[in-house]
N, C-alpha and C positions, 0 to 999 in steps of 0.2 A: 504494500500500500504506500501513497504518494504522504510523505507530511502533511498533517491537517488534512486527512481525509479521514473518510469512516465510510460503515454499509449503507449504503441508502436504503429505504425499505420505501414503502408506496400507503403512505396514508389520503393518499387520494383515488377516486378515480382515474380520474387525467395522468396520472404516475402509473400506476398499474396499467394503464392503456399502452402508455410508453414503454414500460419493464415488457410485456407481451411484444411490441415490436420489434424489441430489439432481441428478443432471443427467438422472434416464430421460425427465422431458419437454419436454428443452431443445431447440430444435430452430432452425436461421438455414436460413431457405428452403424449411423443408418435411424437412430432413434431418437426423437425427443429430448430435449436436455428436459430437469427441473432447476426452477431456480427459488433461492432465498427471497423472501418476501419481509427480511426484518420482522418475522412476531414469534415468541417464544411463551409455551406455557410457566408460569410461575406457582409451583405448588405451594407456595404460603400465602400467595394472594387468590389462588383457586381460580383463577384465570387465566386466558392469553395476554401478551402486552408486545407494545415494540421496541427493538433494541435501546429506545432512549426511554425507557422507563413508561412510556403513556398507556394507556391503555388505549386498546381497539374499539369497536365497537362490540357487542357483544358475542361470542362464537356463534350463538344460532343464525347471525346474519354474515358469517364471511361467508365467501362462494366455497364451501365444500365440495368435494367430488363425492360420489354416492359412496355410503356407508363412512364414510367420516365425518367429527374428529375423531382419531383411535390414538390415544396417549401411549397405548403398549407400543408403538411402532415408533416414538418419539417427541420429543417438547418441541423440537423447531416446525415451523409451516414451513413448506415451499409449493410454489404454482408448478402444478403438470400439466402440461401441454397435452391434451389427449388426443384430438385430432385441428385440421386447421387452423384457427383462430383460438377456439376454445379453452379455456384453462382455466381449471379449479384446484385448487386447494387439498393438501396431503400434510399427512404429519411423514415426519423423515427423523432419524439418529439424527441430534445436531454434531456428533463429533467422528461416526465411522458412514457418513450418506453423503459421497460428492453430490453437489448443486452447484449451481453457477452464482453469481451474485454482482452487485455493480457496486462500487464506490463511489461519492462525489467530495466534493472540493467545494468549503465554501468559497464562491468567486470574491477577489479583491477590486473593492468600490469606496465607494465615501461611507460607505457604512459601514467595511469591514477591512480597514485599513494592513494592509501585507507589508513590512519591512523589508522582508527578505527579496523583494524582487527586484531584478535588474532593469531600468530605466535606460530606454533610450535616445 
């Protein structure tokens, strides 16, 4: 990862529209990638939430794939791509289940002033 970066996850629609574009034609062996969607179950708080502590909205409303959420298979979500466009929601290992994942950079602007960069 790049300094001052982190996972981005999709607390939006508009974000998850983009995270599906960018991976609809990703593919290792002919298959589907899945990717990290930033939200992890928290068993002391007995819900989902996302990498930055927030909470989601509540599990009965993410886009599940049929017969999840299933916690025996794992705390992290990632989106699977099942056919075309499509993609719902799986639980996965978050630490033995390759997914793909995106980072971002907060941009440097008058709001979020960067020292470290070269000027020219």
């Amino acid at each position: 990862m790049t300094k001052g970066s982190s996972m981005s996850f999709a607390k939006t629609e508009d974000k998850f529209e983009y995270f599906k574009d960018m991976f609809a034609n990703q593919t290792t062996g002919g298959k589907k990638m899945k990717f990290h969607v930033g939200i992890s179950y928290n068993h002391s708080l007995n819900s989902y939430q996302y990498v930055d502590g927030s909470m989601p909205i509540s599990a009965d409303y993410l886009p599940w794939d049929a017969g999840f959420p299933k916690l025996a298979y794992g705390n992290c979500v990632a989106a699977n791509q099942t056919r075309g466009f499509t993609v719902k929601y799986v639980n996965i290992d978050c630490y033995d289940y390759y997914a793909r994942y995106i980072c971002e950079v907060i941009p440097c602007d008058t709001e979020n002033y960067c020292a470290d960069i070269d000027v020219f």
